[in-house]
C-alpha positions in Angstrom: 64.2 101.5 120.7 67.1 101.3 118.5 67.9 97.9 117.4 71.5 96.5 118.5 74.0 95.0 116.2 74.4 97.0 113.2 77.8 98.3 113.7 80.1 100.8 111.8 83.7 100.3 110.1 85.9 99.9 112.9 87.4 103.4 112.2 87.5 105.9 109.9 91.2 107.4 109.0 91.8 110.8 108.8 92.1 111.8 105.1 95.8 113.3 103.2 94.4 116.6 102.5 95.7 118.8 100.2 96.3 122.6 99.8 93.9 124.8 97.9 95.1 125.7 94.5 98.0 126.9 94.4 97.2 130.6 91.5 101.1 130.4 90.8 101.7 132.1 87.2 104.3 130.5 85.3 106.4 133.6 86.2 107.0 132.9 89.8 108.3 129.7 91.0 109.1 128.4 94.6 112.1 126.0 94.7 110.6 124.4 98.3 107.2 124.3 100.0 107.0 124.2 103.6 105.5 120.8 105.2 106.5 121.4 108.8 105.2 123.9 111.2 108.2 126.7 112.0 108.7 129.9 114.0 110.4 132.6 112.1 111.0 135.5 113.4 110.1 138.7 110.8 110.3 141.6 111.1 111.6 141.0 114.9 108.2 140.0 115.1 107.8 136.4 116.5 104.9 135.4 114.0 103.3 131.8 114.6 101.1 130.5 111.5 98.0 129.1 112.2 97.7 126.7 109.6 97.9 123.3 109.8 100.9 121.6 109.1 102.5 117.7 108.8 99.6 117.2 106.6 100.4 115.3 103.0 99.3 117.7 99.9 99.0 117.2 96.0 102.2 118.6 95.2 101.1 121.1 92.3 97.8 121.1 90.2 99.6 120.5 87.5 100.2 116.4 88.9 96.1 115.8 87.9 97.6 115.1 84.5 100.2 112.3 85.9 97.2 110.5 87.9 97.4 106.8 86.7 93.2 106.1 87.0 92.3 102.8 88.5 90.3 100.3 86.0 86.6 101.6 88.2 86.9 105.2 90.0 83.0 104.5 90.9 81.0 102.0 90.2 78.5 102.2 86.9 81.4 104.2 85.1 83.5 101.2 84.2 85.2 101.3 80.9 83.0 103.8 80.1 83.9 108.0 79.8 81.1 110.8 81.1 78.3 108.1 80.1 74.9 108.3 81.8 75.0 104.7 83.8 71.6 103.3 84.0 69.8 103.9 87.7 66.5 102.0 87.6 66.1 102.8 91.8 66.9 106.3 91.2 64.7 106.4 88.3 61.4 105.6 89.9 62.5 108.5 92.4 60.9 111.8 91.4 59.7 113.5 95.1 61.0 112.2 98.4 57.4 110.5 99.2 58.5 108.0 96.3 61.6 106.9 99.0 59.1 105.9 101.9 58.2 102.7 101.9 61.6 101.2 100.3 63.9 98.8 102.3 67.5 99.1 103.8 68.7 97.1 100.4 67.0 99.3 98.0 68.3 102.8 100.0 72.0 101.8 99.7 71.6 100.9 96.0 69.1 104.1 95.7 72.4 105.9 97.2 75.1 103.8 94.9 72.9 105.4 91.7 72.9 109.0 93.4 76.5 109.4 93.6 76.8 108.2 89.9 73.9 110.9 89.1 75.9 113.5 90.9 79.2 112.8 89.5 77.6 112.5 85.6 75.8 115.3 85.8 78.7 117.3 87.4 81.3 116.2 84.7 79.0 117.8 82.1 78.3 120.9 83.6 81.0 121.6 86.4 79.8 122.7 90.0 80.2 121.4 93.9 81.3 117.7 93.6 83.2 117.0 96.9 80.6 118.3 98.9 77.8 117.1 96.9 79.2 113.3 97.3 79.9 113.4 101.0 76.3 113.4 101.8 74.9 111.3 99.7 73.9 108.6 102.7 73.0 111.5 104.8 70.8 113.0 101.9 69.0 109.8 101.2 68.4 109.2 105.2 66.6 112.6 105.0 64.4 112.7 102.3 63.8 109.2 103.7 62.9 109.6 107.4 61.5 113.3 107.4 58.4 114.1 105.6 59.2 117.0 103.0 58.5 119.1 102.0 56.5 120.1 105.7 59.4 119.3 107.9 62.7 121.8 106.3 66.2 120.8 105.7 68.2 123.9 105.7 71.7 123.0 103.6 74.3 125.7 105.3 75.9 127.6 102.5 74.0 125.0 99.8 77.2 123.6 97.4 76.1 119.9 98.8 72.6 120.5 97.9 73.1 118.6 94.6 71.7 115.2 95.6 68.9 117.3 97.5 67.7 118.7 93.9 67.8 115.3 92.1 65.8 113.9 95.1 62.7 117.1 94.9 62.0 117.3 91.4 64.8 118.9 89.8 66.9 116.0 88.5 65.8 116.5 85.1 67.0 119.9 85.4 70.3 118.8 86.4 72.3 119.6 83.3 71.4 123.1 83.3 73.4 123.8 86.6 74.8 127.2 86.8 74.1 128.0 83.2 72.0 131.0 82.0 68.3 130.8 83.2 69.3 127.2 85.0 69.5 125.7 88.4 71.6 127.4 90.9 74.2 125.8 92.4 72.9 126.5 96.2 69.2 126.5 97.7 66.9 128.6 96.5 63.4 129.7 97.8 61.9 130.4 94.5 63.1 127.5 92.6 61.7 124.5 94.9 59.3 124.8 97.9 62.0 121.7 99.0 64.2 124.5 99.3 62.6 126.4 103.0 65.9 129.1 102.7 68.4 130.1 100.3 72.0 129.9 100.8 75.4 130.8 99.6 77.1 132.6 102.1 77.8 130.2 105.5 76.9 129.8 109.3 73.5 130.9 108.4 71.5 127.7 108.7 71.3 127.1 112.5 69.9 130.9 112.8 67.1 130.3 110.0 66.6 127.0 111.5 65.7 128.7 115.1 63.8 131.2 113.5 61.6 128.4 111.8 61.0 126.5 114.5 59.8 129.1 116.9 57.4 130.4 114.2 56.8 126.6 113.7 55.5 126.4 117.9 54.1 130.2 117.6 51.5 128.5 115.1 51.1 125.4 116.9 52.7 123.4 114.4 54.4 120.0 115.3 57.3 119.6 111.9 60.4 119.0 112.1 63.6 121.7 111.1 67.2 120.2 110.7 70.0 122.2 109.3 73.0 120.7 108.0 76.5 122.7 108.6 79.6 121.0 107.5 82.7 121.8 110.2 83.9 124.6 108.0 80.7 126.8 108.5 80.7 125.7 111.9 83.6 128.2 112.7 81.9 130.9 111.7 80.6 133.1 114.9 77.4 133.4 113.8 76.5 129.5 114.3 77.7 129.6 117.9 75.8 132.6 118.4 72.2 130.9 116.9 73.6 127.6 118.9 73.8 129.6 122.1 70.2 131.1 121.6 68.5 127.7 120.3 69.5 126.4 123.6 68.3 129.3 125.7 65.0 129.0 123.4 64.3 125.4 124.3 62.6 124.8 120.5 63.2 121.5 119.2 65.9 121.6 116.4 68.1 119.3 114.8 70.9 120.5 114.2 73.3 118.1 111.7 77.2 118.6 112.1 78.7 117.5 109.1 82.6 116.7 109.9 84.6 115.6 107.0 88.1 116.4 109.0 88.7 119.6 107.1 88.4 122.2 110.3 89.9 121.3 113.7 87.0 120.6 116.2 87.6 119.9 119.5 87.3 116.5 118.2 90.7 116.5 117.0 90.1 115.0 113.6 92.7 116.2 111.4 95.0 115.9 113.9 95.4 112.6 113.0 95.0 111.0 116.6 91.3 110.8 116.2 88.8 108.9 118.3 87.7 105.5 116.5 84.2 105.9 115.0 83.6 102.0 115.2 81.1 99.4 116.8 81.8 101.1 120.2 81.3 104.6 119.0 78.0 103.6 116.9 76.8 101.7 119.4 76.9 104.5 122.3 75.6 106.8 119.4 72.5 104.7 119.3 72.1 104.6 122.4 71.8 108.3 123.1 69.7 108.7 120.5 67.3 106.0 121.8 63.8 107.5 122.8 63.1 106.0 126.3 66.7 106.9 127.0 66.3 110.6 126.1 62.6 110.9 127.8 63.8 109.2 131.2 66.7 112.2 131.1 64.2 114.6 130.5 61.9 113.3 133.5 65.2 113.0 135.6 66.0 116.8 134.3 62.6 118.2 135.4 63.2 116.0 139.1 66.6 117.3 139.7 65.2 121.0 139.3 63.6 120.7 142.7 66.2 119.4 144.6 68.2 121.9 147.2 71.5 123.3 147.0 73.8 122.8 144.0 72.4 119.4 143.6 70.9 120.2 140.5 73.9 121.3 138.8 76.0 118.6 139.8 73.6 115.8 138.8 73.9 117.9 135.3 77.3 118.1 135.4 77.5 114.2 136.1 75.1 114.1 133.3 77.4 116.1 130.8 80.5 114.6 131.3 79.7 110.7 131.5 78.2 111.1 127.8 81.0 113.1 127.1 82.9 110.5 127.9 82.0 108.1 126.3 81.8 110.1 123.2 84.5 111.9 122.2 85.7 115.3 123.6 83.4 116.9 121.7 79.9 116.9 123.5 81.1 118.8 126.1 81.5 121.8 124.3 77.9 121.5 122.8 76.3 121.0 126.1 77.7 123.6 127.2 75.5 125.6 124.8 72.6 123.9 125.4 71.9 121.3 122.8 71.8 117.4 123.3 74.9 115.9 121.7 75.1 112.3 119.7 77.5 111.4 117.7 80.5 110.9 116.4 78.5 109.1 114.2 80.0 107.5 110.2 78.1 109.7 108.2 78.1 106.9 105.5 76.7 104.1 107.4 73.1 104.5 106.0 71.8 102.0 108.7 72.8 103.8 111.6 71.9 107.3 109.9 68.4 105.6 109.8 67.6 104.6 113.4 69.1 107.6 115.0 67.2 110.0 112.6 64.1 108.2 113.4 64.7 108.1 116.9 65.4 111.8 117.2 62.2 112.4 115.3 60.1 110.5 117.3 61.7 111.2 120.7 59.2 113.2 122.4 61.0 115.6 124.7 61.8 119.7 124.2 65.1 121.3 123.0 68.0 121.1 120.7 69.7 117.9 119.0 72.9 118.1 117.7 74.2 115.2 115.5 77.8 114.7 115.3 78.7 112.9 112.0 82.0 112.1 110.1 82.0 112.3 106.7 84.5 112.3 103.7 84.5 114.7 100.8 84.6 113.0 97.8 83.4 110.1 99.0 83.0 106.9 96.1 85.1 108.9 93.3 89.0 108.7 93.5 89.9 112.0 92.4 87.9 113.7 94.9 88.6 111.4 97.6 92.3 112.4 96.8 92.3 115.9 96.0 89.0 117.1 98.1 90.1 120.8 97.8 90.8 121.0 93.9 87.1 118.6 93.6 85.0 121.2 95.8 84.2 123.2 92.8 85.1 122.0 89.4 85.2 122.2 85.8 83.6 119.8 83.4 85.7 117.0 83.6 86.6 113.6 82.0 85.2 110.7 84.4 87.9 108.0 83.4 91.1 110.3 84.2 89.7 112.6 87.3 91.0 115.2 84.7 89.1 118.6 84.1 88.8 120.2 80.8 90.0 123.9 81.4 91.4 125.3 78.3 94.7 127.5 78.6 94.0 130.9 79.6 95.3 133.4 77.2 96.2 135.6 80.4 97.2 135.4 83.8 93.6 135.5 86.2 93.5 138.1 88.4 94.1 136.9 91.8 97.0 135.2 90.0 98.5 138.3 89.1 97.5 139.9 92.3 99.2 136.8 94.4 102.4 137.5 92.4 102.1 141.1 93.3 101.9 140.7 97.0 104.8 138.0 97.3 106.9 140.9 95.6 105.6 143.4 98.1 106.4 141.1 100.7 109.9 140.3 99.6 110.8 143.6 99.3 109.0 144.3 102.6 109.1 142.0 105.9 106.4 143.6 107.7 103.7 142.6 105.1 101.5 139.8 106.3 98.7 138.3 104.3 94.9 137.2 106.0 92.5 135.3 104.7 88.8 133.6 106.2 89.1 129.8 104.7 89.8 130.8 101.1 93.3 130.1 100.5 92.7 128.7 97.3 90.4 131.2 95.8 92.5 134.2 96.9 95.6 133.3 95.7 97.4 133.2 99.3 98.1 129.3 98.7 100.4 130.2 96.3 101.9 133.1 98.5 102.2 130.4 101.2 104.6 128.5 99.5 107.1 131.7 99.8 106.2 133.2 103.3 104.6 130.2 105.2 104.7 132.2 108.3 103.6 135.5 107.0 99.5 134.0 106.2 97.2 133.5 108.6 93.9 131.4 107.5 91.4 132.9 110.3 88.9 129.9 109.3 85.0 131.5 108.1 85.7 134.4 110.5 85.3 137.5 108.4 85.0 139.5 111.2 87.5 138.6 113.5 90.0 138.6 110.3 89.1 142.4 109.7 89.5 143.0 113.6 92.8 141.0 113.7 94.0 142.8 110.8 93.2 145.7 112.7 95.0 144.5 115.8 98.6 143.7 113.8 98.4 147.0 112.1 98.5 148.6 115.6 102.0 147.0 115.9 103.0 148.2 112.5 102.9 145.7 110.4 101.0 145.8 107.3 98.3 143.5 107.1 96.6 142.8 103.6 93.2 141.5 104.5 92.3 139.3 101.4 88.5 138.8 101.3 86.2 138.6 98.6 84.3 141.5 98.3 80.8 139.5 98.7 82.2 138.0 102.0 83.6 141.5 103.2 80.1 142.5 103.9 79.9 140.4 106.9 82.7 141.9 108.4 81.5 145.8 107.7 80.9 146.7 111.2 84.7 146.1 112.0 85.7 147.7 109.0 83.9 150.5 110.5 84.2 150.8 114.3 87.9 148.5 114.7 89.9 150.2 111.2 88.4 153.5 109.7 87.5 155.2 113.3 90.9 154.3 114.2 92.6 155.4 110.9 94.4 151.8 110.9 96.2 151.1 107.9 94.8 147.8 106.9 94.5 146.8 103.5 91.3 145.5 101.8 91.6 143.0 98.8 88.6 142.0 97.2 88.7 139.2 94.6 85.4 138.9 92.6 84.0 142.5 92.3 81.4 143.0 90.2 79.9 140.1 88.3 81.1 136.5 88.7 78.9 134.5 85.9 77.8 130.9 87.1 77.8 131.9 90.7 75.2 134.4 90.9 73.7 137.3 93.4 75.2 135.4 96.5 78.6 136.0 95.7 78.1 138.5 93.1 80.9 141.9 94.2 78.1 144.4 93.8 78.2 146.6 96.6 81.9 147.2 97.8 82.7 150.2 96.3 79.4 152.0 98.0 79.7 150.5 101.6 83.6 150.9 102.0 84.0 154.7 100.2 81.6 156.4 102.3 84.2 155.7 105.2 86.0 158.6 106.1 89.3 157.7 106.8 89.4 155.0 103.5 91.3 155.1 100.4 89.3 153.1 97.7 90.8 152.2 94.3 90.2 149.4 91.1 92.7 148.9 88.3 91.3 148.5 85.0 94.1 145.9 83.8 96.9 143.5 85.3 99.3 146.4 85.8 97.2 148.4 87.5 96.9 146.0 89.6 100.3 145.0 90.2 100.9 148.8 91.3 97.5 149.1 93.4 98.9 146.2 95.6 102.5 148.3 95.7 99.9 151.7 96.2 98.3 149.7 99.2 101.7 148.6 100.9 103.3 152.2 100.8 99.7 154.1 102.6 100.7 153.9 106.0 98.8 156.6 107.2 95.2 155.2 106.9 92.7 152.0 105.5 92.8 151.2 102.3 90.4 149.1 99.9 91.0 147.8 95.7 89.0 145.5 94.3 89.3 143.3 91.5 87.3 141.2 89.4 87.3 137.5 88.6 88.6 135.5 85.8 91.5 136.1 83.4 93.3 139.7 82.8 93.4 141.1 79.2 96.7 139.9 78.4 98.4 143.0 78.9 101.8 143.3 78.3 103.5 143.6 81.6 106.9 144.5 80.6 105.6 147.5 78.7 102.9 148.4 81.8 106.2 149.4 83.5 106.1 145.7 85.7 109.1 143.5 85.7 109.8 140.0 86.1 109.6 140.2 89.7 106.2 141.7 89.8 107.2 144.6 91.9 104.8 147.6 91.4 105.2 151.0 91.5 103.2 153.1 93.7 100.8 155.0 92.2 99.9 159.2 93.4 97.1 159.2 95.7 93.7 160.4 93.9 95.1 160.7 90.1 93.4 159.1 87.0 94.7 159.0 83.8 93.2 159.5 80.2 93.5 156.2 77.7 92.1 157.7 75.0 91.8 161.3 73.3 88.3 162.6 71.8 86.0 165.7 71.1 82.4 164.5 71.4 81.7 162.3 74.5 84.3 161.8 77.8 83.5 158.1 79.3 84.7 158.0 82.8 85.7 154.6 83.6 86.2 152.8 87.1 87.9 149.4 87.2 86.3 147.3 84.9 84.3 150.1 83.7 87.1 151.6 81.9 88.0 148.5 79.9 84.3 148.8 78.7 84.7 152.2 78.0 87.3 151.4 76.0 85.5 149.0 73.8 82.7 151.1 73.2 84.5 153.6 72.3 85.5 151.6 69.0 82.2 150.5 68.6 81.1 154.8 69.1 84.0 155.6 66.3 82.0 153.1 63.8 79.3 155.6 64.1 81.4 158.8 63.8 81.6 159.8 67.2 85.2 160.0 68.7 85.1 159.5 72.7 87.5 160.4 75.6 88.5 157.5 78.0 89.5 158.0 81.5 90.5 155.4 84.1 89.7 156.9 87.4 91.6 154.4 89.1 90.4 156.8 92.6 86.7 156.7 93.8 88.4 158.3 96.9 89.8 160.5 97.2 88.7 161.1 93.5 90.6 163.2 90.7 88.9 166.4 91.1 91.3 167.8 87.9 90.5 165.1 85.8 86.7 165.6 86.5 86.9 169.1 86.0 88.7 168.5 82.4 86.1 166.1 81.0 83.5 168.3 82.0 84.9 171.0 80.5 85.7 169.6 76.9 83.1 167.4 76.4 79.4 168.3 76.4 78.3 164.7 77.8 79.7 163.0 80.7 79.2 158.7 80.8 80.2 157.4 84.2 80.8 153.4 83.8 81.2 151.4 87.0 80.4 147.3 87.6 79.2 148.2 91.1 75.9 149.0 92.9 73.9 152.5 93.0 75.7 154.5 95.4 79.1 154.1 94.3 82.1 155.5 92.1 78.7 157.4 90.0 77.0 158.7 93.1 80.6 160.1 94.2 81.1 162.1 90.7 77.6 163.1 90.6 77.9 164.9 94.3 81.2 166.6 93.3 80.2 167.8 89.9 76.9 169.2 92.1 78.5 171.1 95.1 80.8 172.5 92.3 77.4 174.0 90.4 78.8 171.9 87.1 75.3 170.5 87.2 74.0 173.9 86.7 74.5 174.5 83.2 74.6 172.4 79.7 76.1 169.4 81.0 74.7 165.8 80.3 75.7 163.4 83.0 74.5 159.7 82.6 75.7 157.2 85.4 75.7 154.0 84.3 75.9 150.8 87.1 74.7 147.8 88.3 70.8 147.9 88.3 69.0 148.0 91.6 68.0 144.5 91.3 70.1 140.7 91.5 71.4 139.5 88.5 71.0 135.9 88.3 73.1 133.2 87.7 74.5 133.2 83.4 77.8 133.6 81.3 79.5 136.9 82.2 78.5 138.1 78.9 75.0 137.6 79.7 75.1 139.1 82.9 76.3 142.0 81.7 74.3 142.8 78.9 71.2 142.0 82.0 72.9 144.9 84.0 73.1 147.0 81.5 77.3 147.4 80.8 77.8 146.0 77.8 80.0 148.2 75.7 77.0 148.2 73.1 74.6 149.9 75.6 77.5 152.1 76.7 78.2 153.1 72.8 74.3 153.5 73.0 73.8 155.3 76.4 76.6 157.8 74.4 74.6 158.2 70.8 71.2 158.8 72.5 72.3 161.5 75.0 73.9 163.0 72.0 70.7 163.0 70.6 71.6 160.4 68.1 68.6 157.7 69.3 68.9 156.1 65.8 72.1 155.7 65.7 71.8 153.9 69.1 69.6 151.7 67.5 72.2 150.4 64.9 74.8 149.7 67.1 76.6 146.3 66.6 79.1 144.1 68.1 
């Protein structure tokens, strides 16, 4: 039984959050932002935001460089700037069976030495921090309590996994996080066998945690599964769908609900009239999660069964709501789906966290635990704790100041320039309304916020309900840019499908980070966009190649009102194109471009490279590196893979007796389009040399977006080389130098 008198803080205050990052280029500026939730009627259109508001933010990113640091932002780090500080706990950790036998004392000072770990590592290589330092209690109670690597610990979508590594082996691996051949930043099968499934995408735990443990009881196996899902994944269907079947399945699973106040729950946390999580709470927590407690119910469960009538479900329902009483609004709702609730629980009381792990693992009784806890991001290093957003993912930063070392972009990013373009757009037009699924920041719309506050709509992790929404405004004619990256698009494909391109709705795809995205890797890699979305009927699929382009795809998208329409983009910064001379203003208004028309960049005789998106600006480099060795090389942008540029197709092939297509996208794309064109027109039939050259059919790992490409294949070298060897020039290929 749970031993009594070990109580929590007598609250835990909801955290100031603040926005996502605002992408503003220094060309745009917003004289207010909003801070109070409106109702503005657009478009005669009563529109209602639902995004929090009356919540205190960081101002701009640029205040990070006015913070005035405390003399300690954690301890071990005093005086001191991105030194290692000495850990002589955490040193004699190397596997979680070195944890077992230590004492309360020497687990909170093995967790003190952890968050130091994460944070020095972090500020040498950049990655998760926020995350990462929320569960550091919750990390050490695990590895603690459970027996790893037999009983799994699926990490929902993985960022907070840091401490997890240092704790199974990989600490000494630490500083190559994210960097070529290094660790990844998320769970991975193949790098630990502490790692049971890999993540990177969210709301998948609960599922793989089901599936586990009912091949866990098909072999007649007794260890544990937990998966931990923080309260943003937890709004993603999926997890309410695995929760719904783990309680219809009856398998034991513990499922771990990390809260850290960011997503409304039924809870209420960030509403700011939250219910204490003090002695009271922790001690009803404990008492749930106390073993003769839970057995009795069960026994009382199994007794109940045979009474008559609907006595049964009243003595549930009794049941239910008294321990929903008593704590928090919240159990209700998981009951309802059939798992046991505890909590709310402080997810950095490491005493607590303890008892009611053990008790749960020892409790001998069938079905579905869900632990509540409350959490903060950041937790133990200032900066975080004050900007938890901006400290999710990071850059190498300075320990002493909270400030990150980013040098100054010689060019606008991309979903800079494409957040510029769309507040122009929107200006210009009232009816356009912006959509993303939790990624405010990374999208740009944080920044498009500040202008139209009631014109974005933050859906939460709901990819597919955003596509379907989208769907639903453009019924009423507005126009709806559905801003998703393209690697989280592909869990909304069905909708894309059955709710927008059967029904010829004229929603518009954006999709930040297509193609390769360096230190992130195959989870959130943009690879296969361009294949799954243009062979739709009904779809309009385009890719600038530049800034400008890109500016006037977001204008092209706003003025098709007859059907879908999809462009993606890639991440990082632009090429520094001069806007002005593109044909863009200092508003950032586009021009619409004509449907299905390319355009040639460069003149030449011998070779025609077909470029699409970033393909062309590859072209164009090879090209140079081609004229070194003699050969002079027509470059097209496509800018179309659909409908595509039958005339400009037809020209290349006609004046040039080889035919490269470059594309940063999967097999099955922009090249496989081409290819079936030039076929059903017999251009295959005669002379013609057509080399497609994309993404291999294989995952490029995590690396430097140089590396990566030169893994896939794309480098303008082995383009300038694909050229010289189809030309029969193979030793010229070989000479080819950057």
């Amino acid at each position: 039984m749970a031993p009594s008198g070990i109580l929590c803080p007598s609250g835990i205050a909801a955290k100031q959050m603040s926005s996502r990052n605002s992408l503003a280029p220094k060309r745009l500026a917003c004289s207010t932002s909003p801070t109070t939730s409106k109702r503005a009627n657009t478009a005669n259109v009563k529109q209602h935001s639902n995004r929090r508001r009356n919540v205190k933010t960081r101002a701009n990113a640029d205040d990070e460089d006015d913070l005035t640091p405390p003399t300690r932002w954690v301890d071990g780090f005093e005086g001191r700037t991105n030194i290692k500080p000495p850990t002589p706990i955490l040193d004699t950790v190397n596997f979680p069976i070195h944890m077992k036998n230590m004492n309360t004392k020497q687990l909170k000072q093995l967790a003190t030495e952890l968050r130091t770990d994460v944070i020095y590592n972090v500020c040498n290589t950049g990655g998760h921090l926020g995350s990462s330092l929320g569960v550091i209690e919750l990390t050490v109670a695990l590895h603690h309590v459970f027996n790893l690597p037999e009983d799994k610990i699926i990490w929902d979508v993985g960022h907070q996994s840091y401490p997890h590594k240092i704790l199974t082996g990989r600490r000494d691996q630490m500083p190559t996080m994210r960097q070529t051949n290094g660790l990844t930043p998320f769970t991975k099968r193949s790098e630990s066998e502490y790692d049971p499934f890999g993540a990177g995408h969210s709301s998948t735990s609960i599922s793989a945690g089901l599936g586990m443990a009912v091949g866990r009881d098909i072999k007649q196996k007794r260890n544990n599964v937990i998966a931990v899902i923080g309260d943003g994944a937890i709004t993603g269907g999926m997890a309410y769908e695995a929760m719904n079947h783990a309680g219809f399945m009856d398998s034991n699973i513990i499922v771990i609900l990390n809260d850290n106040q960011q997503v409304s729950l039924p809870t209420q946390f960030n509403n700011m009239n939250q219910d204490p999580v003090g002695a009271l709470s922790s001690t009803f927590a404990r008492l749930q999660s106390n073993k003769p407690l839970r057995e009795l119910r069960e026994t009382a469960k199994a007794i109940t069964k045979q009474l008559p009538g609907p006595l049964p479900d009243v003595a549930s329902k009794v049941d239910e709501y008294a321990r929903g009483m008593i704590s928090g609004s919240g159990s209700t709702l998981f009951e309802e789906l059939g798992l046991y609730y505890i909590g709310t629980i402080d997810g950095h009381n490491l005493d607590d966290l303890i008892t009611i792990l053990n008790e749960v693992k020892n409790t001998e009784s069938v079905g579905p635990v869900l632990i509540h806890l409350v959490t903060e991001k950041g937790r133990g290093y200032a900066p975080a704790e004050q900007a938890q957003d901006k400290y999710h993912g990071v850059g190498k930063f300075d320990v002493a100041t909270g400030k990150q070392m980013k040098g100054k972009p010689s060019a606008p990013t991309y979903t800079q320039v494409f957040a510029d373009a769309l507040v122009a757009e929107a200006r210009a037009d009232s009816r356009v309304l912006a959509i993303h699924a939790a990624m405010g920041g990374g999208t740009g719309l944080n920044h498009f916020e500040k202008f139209f506050p009631e014109r974005v709509y933050d859906v939460g992790i709901a990819e597919q309900h955003a596509v379907t929404f989208a769907a639903g405004l453009a019924t009423e004619g507005l126009n709806p840019f559905c801003t998703i990256y393209s690697t989280f698009l592909q869990r909304g494909f069905d909708q894309v499908v059955h709710d927008v391109a059967l029904q010829k709705l004229p929603v518009r795809f954006a999709m930040d980070r297509a193609g390769l995205v360096g230190a992130d890797g195959p989870t959130h890699a943009g690879a296969y966009d361009v294949a799954y979305l243009a062979c739709l009927p009904n779809m309009i699929v385009m890719a600038p190649s530049d800034e400008a382009e890109l500016v006037h795809m977001v204008a092209t998208a706003n003025a098709i009102d007859w059907c879908p329409s999809a462009f993606r983009y890639p991440r990082g910064s632009g090429i520094g194109l001069d806007l002005e001379a593109a044909g863009v203003g200092p508003d950032w208004k586009g021009t619409p471009l004509e449907i299905g028309v390319g355009r040639i960049l460069q003149e030449g005789t011998d070779v025609a490279l077909l470029g699409y998106g970033t393909g062309a600006r590859y072209s164009m480099q090879a090209a140079g590196l081609l004229k070194e060795q003699g050969v002079s090389a027509t470059v097209a942008d496509a800018r179309f893979c659909k409908p595509l540029d039958t005339k400009l197709i037809d020209r290349l092939v006609k004046e040039h007796p080889v035919l490269i297509i470059v594309e940063e996208g999967s097999v099955g794309g922009f090249g496989s389009h081409v290819l079936q064109y030039l076929a059903m027109s017999g251009q295959l039939d005669g002379n013609l040399k057509v080399r497609p050259m994309c993404l291999p059919d294989l995952n490029i790992e995590h690396g430097s977006a140089d590396w990566q490409l030169e893994q896939a294949g794309l480098s303008p070298k082995q383009i300038a080389a694909t050229c010289l060897a189809t030309l029969g020039k193979s030793r010229e290929a070989l000479e080819v130098t950057i």
